[in-house]
C-alpha positions as CSV (number, residue, x, y, z in Angstrom):
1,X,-51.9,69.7,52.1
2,X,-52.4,66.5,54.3
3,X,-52.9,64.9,50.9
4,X,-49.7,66.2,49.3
5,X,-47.9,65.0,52.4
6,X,-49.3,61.7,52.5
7,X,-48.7,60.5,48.9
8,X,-44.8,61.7,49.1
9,X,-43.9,58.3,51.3
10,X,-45.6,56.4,48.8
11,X,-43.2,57.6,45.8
12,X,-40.8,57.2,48.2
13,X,-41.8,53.5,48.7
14,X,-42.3,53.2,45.2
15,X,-38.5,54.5,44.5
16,X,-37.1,51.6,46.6
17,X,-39.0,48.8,45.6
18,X,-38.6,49.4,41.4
19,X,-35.0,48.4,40.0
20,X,-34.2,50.9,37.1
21,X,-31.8,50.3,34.5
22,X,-29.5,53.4,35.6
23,X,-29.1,52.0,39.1
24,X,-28.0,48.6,37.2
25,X,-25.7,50.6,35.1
26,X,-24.2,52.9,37.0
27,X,-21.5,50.6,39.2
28,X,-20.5,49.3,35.8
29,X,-20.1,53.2,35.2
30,X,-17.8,53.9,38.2
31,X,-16.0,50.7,37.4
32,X,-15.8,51.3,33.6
33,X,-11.8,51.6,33.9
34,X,-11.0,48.7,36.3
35,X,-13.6,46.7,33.2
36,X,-11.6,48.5,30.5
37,X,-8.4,47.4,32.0
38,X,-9.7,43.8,32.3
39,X,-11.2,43.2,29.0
40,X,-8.1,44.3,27.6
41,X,-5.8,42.6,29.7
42,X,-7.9,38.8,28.7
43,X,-7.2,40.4,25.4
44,X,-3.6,40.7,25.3
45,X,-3.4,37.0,27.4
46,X,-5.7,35.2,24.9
47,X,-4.1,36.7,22.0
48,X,-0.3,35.8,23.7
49,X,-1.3,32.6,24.3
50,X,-3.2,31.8,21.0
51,X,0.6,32.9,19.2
52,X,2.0,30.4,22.0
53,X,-0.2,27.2,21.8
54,X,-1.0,27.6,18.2
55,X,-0.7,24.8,15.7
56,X,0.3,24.5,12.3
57,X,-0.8,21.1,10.3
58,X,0.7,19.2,7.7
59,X,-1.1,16.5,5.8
60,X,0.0,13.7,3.5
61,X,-0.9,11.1,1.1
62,X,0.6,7.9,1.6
63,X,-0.2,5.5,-1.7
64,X,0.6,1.7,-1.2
65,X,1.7,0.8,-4.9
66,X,0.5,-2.9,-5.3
67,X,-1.1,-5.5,-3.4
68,X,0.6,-5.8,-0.2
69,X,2.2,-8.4,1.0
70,X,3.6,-9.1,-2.2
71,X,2.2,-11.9,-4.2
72,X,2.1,-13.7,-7.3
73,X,-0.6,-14.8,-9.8
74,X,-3.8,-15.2,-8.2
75,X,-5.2,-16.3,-5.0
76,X,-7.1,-19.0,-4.0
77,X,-10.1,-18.4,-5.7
78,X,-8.9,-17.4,-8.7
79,X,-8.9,-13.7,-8.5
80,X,-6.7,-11.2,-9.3
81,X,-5.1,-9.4,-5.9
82,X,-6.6,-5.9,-5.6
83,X,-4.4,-3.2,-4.9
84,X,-3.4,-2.4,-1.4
85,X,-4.0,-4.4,1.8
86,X,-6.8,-6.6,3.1
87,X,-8.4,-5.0,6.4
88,X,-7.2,-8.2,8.3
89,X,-3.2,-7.6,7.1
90,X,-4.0,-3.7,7.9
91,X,-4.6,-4.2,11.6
92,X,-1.8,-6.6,11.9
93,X,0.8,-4.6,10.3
94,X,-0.8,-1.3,12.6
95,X,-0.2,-3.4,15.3
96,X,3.6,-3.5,14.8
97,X,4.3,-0.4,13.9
98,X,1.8,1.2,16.7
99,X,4.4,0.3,19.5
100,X,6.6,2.0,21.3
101,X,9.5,-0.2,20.5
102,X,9.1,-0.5,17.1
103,X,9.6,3.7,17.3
104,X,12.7,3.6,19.5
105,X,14.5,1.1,16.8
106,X,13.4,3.1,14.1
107,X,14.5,6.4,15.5
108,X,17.8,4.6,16.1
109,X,18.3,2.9,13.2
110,X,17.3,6.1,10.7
111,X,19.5,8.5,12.8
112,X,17.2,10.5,13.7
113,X,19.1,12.6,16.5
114,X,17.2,15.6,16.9
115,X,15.8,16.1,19.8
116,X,12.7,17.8,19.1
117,X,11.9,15.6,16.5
118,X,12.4,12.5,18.4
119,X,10.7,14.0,21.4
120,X,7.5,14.8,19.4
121,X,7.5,11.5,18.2
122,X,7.7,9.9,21.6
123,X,5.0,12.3,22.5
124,X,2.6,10.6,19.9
125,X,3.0,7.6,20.9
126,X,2.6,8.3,24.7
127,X,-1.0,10.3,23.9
128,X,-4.1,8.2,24.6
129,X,-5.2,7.7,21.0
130,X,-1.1,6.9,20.1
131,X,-0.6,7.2,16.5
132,X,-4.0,6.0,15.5
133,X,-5.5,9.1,15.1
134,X,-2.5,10.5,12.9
135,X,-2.1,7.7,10.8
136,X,-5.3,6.3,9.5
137,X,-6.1,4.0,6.9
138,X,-8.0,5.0,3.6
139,X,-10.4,2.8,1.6
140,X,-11.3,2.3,-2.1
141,X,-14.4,3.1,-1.2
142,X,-16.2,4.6,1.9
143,X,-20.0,4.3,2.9
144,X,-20.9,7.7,0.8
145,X,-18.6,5.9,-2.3
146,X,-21.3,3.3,-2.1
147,X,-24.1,5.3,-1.7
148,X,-23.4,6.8,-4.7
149,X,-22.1,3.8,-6.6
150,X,-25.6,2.3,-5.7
151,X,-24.0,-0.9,-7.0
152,X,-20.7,-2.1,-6.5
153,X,-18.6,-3.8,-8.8
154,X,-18.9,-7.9,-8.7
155,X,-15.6,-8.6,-7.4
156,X,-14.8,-5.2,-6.3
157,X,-12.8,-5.5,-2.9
158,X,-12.6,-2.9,-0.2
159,X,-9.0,-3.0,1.1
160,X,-6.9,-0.1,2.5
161,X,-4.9,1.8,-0.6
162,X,-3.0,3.9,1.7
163,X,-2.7,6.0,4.4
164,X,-3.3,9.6,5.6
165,X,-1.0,11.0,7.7
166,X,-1.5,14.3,9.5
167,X,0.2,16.3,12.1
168,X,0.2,19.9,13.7
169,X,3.1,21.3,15.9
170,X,4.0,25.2,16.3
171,X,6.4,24.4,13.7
172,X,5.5,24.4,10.3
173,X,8.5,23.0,8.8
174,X,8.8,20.6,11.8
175,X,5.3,19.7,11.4
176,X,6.0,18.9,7.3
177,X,9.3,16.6,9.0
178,X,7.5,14.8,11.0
179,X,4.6,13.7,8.4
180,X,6.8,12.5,6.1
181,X,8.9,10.6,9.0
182,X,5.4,9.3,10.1
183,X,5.2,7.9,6.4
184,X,8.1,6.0,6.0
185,X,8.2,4.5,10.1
186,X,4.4,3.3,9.4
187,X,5.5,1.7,5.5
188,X,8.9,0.6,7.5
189,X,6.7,-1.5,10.2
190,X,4.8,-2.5,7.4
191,X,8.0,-4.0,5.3
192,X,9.4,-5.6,8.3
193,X,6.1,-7.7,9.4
194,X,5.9,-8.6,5.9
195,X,9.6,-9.5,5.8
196,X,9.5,-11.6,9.2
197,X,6.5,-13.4,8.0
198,X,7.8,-14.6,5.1
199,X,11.6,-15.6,6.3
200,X,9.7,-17.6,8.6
201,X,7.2,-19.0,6.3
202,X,9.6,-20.1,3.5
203,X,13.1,-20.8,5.5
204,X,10.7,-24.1,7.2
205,X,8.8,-24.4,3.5
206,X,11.8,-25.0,2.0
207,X,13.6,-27.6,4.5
208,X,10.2,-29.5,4.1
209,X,10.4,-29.2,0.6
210,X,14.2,-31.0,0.5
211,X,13.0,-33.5,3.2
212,X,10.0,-34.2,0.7
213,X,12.1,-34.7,-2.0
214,X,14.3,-37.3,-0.6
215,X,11.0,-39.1,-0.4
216,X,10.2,-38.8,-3.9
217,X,13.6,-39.7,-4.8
218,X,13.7,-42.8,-2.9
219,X,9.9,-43.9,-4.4
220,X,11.1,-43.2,-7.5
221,X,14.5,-45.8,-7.4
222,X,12.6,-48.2,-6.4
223,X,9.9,-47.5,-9.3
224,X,13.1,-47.7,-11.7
225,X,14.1,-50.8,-10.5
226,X,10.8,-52.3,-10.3
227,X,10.9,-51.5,-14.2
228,X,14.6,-52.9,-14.6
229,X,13.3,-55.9,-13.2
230,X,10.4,-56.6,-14.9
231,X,12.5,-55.5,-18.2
232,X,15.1,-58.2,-17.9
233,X,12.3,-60.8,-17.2
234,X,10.3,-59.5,-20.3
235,X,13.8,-59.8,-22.3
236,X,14.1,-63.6,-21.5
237,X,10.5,-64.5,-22.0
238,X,11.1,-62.9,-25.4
239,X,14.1,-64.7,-26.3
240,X,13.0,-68.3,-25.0
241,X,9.7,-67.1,-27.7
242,X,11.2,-65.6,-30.9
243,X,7.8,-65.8,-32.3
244,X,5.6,-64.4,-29.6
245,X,5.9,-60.9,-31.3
246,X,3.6,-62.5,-34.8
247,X,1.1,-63.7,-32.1
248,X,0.0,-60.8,-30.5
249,X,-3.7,-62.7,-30.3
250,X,-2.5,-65.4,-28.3
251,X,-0.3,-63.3,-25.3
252,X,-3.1,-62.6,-22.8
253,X,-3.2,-59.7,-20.9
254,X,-6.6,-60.0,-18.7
255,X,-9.5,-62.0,-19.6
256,X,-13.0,-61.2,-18.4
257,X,-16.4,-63.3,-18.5
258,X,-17.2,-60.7,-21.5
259,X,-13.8,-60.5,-23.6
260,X,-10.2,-61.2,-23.4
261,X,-7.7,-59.0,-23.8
262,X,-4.2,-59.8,-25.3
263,X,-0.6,-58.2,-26.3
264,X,2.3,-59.5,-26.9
265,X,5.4,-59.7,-24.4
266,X,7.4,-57.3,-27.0
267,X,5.0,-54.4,-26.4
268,X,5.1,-55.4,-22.7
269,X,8.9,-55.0,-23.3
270,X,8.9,-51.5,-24.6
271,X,5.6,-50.6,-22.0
272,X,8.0,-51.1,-19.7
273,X,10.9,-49.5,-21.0
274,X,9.1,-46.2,-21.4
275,X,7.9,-46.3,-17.8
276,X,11.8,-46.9,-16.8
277,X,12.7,-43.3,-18.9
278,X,10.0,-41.6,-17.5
279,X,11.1,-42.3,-14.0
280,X,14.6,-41.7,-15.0
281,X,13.2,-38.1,-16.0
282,X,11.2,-37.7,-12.9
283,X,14.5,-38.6,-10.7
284,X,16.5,-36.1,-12.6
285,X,14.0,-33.1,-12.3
286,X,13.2,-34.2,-8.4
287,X,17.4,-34.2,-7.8
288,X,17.1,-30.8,-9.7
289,X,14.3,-28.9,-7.8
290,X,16.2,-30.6,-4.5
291,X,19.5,-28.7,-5.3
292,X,17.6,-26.1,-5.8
293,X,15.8,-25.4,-3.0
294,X,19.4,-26.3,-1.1
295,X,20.5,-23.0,-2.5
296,X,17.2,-21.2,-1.4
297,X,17.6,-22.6,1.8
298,X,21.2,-21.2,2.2
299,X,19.7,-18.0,1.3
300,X,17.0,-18.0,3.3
301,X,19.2,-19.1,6.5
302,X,21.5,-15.8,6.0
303,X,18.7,-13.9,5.2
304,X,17.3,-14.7,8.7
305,X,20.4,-13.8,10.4
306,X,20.5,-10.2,8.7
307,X,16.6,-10.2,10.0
308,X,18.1,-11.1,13.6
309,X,20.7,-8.2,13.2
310,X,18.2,-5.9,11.7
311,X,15.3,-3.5,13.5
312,X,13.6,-1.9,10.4
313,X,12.2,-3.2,7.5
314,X,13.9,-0.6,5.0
315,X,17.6,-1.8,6.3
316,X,16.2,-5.7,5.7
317,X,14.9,-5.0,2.0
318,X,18.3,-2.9,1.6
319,X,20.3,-6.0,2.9
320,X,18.6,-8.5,0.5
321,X,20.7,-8.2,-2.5
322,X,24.4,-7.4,-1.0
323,X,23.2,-10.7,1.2
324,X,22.8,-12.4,-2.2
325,X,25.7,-11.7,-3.9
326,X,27.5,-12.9,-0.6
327,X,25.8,-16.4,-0.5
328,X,26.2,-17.2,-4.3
329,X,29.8,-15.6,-4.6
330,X,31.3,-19.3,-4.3
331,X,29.1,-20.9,-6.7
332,X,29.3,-21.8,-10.5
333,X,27.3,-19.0,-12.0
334,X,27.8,-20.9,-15.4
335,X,25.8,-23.4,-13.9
336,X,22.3,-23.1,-15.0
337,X,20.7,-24.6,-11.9
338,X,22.5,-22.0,-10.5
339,X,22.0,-19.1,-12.4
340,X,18.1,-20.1,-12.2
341,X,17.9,-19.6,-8.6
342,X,20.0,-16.9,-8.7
343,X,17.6,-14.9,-11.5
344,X,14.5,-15.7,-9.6
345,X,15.9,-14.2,-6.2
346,X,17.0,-11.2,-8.1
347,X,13.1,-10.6,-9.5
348,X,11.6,-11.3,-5.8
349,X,14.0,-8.3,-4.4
350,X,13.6,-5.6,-7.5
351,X,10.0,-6.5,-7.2
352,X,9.5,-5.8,-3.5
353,X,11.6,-2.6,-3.9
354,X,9.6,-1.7,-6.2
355,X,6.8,-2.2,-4.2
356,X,7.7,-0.9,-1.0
357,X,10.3,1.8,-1.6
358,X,9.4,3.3,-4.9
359,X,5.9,2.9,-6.0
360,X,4.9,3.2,-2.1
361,X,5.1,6.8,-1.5
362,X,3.7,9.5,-0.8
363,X,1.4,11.0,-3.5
364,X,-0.4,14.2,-1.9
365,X,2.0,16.1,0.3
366,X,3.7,16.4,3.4
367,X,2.1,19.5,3.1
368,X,4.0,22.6,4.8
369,X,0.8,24.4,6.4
370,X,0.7,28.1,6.1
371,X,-1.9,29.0,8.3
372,X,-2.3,27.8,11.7
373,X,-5.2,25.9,12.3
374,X,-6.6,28.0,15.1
375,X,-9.0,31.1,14.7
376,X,-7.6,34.4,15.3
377,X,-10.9,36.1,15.1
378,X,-12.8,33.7,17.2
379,X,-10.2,33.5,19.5
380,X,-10.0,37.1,20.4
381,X,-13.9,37.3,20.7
382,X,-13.6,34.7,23.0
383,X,-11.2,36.7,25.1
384,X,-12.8,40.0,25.0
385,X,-16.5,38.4,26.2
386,X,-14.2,36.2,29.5
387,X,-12.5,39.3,30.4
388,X,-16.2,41.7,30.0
389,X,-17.5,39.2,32.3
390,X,-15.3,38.4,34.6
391,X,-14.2,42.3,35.2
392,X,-17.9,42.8,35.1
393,X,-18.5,40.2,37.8
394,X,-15.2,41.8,39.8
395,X,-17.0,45.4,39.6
396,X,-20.1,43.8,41.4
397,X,-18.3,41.9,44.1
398,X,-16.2,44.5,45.0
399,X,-19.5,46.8,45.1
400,X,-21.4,44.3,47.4
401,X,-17.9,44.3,49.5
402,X,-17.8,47.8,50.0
403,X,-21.7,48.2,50.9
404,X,-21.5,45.2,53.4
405,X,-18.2,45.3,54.7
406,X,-19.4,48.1,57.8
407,X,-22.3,45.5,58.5
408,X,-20.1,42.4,58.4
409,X,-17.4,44.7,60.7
410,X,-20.1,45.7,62.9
């Protein structure tokens, strides 16, 4: 009996020391509705929120359609230019059209008036990464492209054939918008550096070019009457000797210790003659390329002022040929000096249109998502494992509340 008495503390002790899995269980048990309640309350917030914060993305191809900026023949070392853009003229023209003031005269410029659209815009350019991550430059080839190739093709250049251009907004239709917006204000930047560039460049080529000719114009008189001269001299020495022309060995020329060298003053005659054509010729074609590039430069000078005027590169290359008509609308188009000019500065403009406006464009897309690019499944698992926890964790603390609050009173 002493036995029995003695051994019922120590299942006693036993019973406070173990932790079973009931006694774990059971304040989740009595709590089971306040966890119910908040499981399902994370629910309907994650799921309300995923429907507000959700994203749908559109994606495009942008294709550059030729080598870019435009160019003619070959380059320097006698290659043919590779479609797109080098690497180098990439980040230069990013550069202009990753700035915020660039976007402010396209968006005025191109009308774009709605707010939403024009606030998104701004609000790409104000995130850290800007528009850098939404509009990135694709190769011809990437690192896996050369894996595979093993070995590249001898003059095969790597330059940037276009650009992909991706965006997600809860609108789908807005997000489709603002792709193809992204397109054209990133090939717009690109027109417009190209454009400034090349104002610039030929407007001061060509006034050198006319100051140049002068020069040659003025050698070349005095060449000409360096041959007039020396004609009208040859001319008397040939009539004071009527018979110098049948004694062609005895008219020396240059005499050597080896040989000696002679031709009569009538060959020196006509020698001298041709010379006096040819530089005749060469004045005329000089005078010609002169008057020429007097009429480029004309161009060129209004064409700079539409530049000044102008913000986007689209509203330039759309100014180019009204400007043209303008600046040769006075001049004799029966001239063919005239006409020449005016041919070759019609070709440079369809050509760049064709570049920049038509075969530029986008080949793949903007796509119009119709999916959002969020997980509705993972999402809500998410949720329901947060709010388990967390009303699991509120169960416990109020538990430990309500068996220590007497103490902590007390």
């Amino acid at each position: 009996m002493e036995k029995s008495v003695d051994r019922q503390p120590e299942r006693s002790g036993d019973n406070e020391d173990g932790i079973s899995l009931t006694d774990v269980l059971r304040p989740f048990w009595i709590g089971r509705k306040s966890i119910i309640i908040g499981t399902t309350l994370a629910l309907i917030i994650g799921f309300a929120g995923l429907k507000y914060f959700e994203k749908y993305e559109s994606e495009g191809f942008f294709q550059f359609g030729g080598p870019i900026p435009l160019t003619k023949g070959k380059d320097v070392d006698n290659k043919e230019p590779g479609l797109g853009m080098a690497l180098s003229d990439y980040k230069r023209y990013s550069a202009v059209f990753s700035t915020g003031e660039r976007l402010e005269e396209f968006i005025k410029q191109n009308k774009v008036t709605d707010a939403t659209s024009a606030r998104l815009l701004h609000d790409v350019f104000g995130s850290r990464d800007g528009i850098s991550k939404i509009v990135e430059p694709v190769y011809s080839f990437t690192k896996l492209d050369a894996k595979e190739l093993m070995d590249q093709p001898k003059d095969a250049v790597n330059n940037v054939i276009g650009l992909r251009v991706h965006y997600a907004t809860s609108d789908p239709v807005e997000a489709q918008r603002l792709v193809g917006l992204l397109g054209l204000y990133a090939m717009d930047g690109i027109i417009y550096f190209s454009y400034a560039d090349s104002l610039r460049f030929k407007q001061t080529e060509i006034t050198a070019k006319i100051t140049k000719f002068d020069n040659d114009i003025i050698s070349l008189n005095a060449r000409l009457a360096e041959y007039q001269r020396r004609g009208v001299a040859l001319k008397m020495i040939v009539s004071r000797y009527p018979d110098s022309a049948s004694e062609a060995a005895r008219q020396v020329i240059s005499v050597t210790p080896d040989n000696a060298r002679y031709l009569s003053p009538v060959t020196h005659l006509m020698a001298t003659e041709v010379e006096a054509t040819q530089a005749s010729e060469e004045i005329i074609r000089v005078q010609r390329e002169q008057q020429q590039a007097m009429l480029l430069r004309d161009y060129y000078d209004a064409a700079k002022l539409v530049f000044d005027s102008e913000k986007t590169g689209i509203n330039i290359l759309a100014a180019l040929e009204p400007l043209k008509e303008r600046v040769f609308g006075g001049k004799n188009m029966k001239d063919d000096l005239v006409k020449e000019v005016y041919n070759t500065i019609s070709i440079e403009n369809k050509n760049a249109i064709s570049l920049y406006l038509e075969k530029s464009r986008f080949i793949a897309g903007p796509s119009l998502p119709s999916r959002p690019t969020s997980k509705l499944l993972a999402s809500l698992l998410a949720s329901f494992f947060i709010g388990l926890i967390l009303s699991m964790a509120f169960v416990i603390g109020r538990n430990w509340w309500e068996d220590n609050r007497i103490k902590m009173e007390q």
